[in-house]
C-alpha positions as CSV (number, residue, x, y, z in Angstrom):
1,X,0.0,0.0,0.0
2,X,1.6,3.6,-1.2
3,X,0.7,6.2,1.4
4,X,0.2,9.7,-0.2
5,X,1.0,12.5,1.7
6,X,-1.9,15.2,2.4
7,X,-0.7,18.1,-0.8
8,X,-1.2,21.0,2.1
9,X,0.9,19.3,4.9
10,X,3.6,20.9,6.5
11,X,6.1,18.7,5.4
12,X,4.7,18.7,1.9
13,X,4.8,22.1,1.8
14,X,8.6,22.5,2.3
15,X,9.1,20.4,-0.1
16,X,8.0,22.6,-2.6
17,X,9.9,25.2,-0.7
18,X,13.6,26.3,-1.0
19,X,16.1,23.5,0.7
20,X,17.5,26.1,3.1
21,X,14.4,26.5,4.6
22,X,14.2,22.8,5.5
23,X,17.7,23.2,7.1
24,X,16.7,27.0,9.4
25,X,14.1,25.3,10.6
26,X,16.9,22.3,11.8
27,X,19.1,25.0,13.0
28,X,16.6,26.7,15.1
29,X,14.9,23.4,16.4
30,X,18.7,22.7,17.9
31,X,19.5,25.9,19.3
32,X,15.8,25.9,21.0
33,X,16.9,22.4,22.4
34,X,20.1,24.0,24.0
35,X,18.5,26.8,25.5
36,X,15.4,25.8,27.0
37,X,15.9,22.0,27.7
38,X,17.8,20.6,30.7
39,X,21.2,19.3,29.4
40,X,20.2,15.6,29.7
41,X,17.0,15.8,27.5
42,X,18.9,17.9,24.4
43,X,19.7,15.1,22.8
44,X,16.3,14.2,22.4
45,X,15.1,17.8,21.7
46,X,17.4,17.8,18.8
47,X,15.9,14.7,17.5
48,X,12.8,16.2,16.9
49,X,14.6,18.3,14.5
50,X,15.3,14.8,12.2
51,X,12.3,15.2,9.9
52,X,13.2,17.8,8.8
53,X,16.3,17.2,8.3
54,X,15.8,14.2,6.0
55,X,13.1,16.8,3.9
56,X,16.0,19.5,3.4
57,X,17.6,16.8,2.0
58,X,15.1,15.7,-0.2
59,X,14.5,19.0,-1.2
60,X,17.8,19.8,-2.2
61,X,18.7,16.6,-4.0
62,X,15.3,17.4,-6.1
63,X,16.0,20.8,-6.6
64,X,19.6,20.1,-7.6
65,X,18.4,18.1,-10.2
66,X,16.2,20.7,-11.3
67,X,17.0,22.9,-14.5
68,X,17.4,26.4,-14.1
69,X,14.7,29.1,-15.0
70,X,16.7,30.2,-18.0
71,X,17.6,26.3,-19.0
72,X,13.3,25.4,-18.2
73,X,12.5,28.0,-21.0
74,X,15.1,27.7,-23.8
75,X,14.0,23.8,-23.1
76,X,10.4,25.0,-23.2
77,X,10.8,26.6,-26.3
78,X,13.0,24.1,-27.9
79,X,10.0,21.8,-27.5
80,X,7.4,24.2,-29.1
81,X,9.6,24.0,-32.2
82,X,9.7,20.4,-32.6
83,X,7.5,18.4,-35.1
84,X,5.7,15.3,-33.3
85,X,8.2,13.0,-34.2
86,X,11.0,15.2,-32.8
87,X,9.2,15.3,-29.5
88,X,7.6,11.8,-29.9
89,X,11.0,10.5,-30.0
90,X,12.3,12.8,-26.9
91,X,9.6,12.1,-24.7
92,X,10.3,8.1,-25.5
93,X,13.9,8.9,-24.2
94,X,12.7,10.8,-21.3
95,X,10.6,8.0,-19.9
96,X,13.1,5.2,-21.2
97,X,16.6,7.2,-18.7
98,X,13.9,6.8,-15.8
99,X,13.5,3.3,-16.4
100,X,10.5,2.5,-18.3
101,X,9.7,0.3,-20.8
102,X,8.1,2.8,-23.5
103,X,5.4,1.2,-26.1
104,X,3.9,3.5,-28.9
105,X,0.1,2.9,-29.0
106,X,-2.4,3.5,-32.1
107,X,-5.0,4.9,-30.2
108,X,-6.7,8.9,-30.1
109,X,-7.0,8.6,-26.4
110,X,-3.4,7.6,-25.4
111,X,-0.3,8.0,-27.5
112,X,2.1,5.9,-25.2
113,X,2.3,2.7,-22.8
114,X,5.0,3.0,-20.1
115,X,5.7,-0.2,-17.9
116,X,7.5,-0.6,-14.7
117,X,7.4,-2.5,-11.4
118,X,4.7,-4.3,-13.0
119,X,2.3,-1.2,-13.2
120,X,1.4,0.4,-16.6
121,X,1.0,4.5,-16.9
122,X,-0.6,5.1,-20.2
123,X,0.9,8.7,-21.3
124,X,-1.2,11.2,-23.7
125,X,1.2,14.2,-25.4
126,X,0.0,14.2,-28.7
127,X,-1.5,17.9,-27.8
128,X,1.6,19.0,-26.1
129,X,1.8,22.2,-28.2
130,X,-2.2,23.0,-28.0
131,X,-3.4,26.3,-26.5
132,X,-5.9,25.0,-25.0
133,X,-5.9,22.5,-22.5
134,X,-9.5,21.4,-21.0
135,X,-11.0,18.5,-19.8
136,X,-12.2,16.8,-22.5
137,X,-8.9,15.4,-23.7
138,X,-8.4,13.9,-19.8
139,X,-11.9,12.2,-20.0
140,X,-10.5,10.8,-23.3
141,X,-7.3,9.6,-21.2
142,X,-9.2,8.1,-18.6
143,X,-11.7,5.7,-20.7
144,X,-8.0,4.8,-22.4
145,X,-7.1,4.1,-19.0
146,X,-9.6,1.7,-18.3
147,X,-9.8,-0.1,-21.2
148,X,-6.4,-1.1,-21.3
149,X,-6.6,-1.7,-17.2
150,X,-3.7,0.9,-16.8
151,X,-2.5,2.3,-13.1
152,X,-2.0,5.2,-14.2
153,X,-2.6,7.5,-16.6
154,X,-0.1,11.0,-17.6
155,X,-1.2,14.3,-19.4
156,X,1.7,16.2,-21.1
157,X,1.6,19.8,-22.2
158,X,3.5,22.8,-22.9
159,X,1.4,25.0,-21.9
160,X,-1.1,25.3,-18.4
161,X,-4.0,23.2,-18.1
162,X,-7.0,25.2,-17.6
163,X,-8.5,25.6,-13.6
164,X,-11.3,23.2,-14.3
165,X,-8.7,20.7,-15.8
166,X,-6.4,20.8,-13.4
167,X,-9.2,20.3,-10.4
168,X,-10.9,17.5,-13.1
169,X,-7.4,15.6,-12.6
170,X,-6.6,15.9,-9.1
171,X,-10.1,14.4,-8.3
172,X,-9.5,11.5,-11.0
173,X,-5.7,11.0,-10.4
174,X,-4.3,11.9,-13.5
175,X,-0.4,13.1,-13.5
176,X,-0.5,16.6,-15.2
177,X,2.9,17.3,-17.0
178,X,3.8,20.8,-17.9
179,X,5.6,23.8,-17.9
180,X,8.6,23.0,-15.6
181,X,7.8,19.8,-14.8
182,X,8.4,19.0,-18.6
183,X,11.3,21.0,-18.9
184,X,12.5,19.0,-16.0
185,X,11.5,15.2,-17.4
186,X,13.8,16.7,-20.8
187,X,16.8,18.0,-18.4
C-alpha cells in the first residue's frame, strides 16, 4: 500500500519550498533544544529536528536536479519548435533514462504505454503544443485508461491546463505534466 501525503501538509509544503528553509528550521529546532531544555534531554530535543532534516535533504537533492529558470525556457521553447516526431522520439527517451519500458500505442486517447514495477501509466502528449488544454482530452485519457486496465494514466503539455482541468485531474488522479515539470522530465 503507497501512502500519499496530504498536498497542504507541512512537510509537503517544504518540499516545494527552497532546501534552506528545511535546514533553518533544523538549526533553530537545535539551538531551541540548548537553550530551553535541561542538558540531559537535548539530545532528544534535537531529534525532533530529524524530519526535517531528511526533507532538506530531499528538497535539495530534487531541486539540484532541477534545470534552471533560464535552462526550463530555452528547453520549453526548444520543445514548441519540434514536429511530433522530434518530441515523440524525446519524450520516449525521457521515460526510457527513468526506467520505463516505453510502447507507442495507435489509439486517439493515449499516444504511449509506459511499464515498470509491474504497473502500466498510459501517457497522452500528442497535444503537447495546443493552447488550449481542457478536460475533454483527460476524460478521453481516462476511458484509455480503463480499457487497457492501466494504473495510471499521464497528461503532457506545454502550456497550463486550464482551472477546471487541473481540479478535473486531481479528483481522477491523473499526473499533469507541464511547464517545468516538462522542462524538467527533458533536463
Amino acid at each position: 500500500m503507497k501512502f500519499k501525503m496530504s498536498e497542504n501538509s507541512l512537510f509537503a509544503i517544504l518540499l516545494r519550498s527552497p532546501w534552506w528553509i528545511s535546514l533553518a528550521i533544523v538549526v533553530v529546532f537545535a539551538l531551541a533544544s540548548f537553550a530551553l531544555l535541561p542538558r540531559e534531554y537535548v539530545p532528544f530535543g534535537v531529534m525532533g529536528a530529524l524530519p526535517f532534516l531528511v526533507i532538506g535533504i530531499v528538497a535539495a537533492r530534487r531541486q539540484w536536479r532541477a534545470p534552471s529558470p533560464a535552462k526550463a525556457a530555452r528547453l520549453q521553447e526548444q520543445m514548441a519548435a519540434m514536429s511530433w516526431r522530434e518530441f515523440s522520439a524525446e519524450i520516449v527517451q525521457a521515460y526510457t533514462r527513468q526506467g520505463y519500458q516505453v510502447q507507442a500505442l495507435n489509439s486517439p486517447c493515449a499516444d504511449f504505454s509506459l511499464y515498470k514495477n509491474g504497473q502500466t501509466t498510459l501517457l497522452s502528449c500528442k497535444r503537447w503544443k495546443a493552447s488550449n488544454h481542457g478536460v475533454e482530452p483527460l476524460r478521453e485519457l481516462l476511458v484509455a485508461k480503463v480499457a487497457q486496465d492501466a494504473r495510471h494514466c499521464t497528461y503532457v503539455s506545454l502550456g497550463p491546463v486550464t482551472q477546471t482541468a487541473q481540479r478535473f485531474a486531481k479528483a481522477q488522479g491523473v499526473n499533469l505534466v507541464n511547464g517545468t515539470a516538462l522542462a524538467a522530465l527533458f533536463h
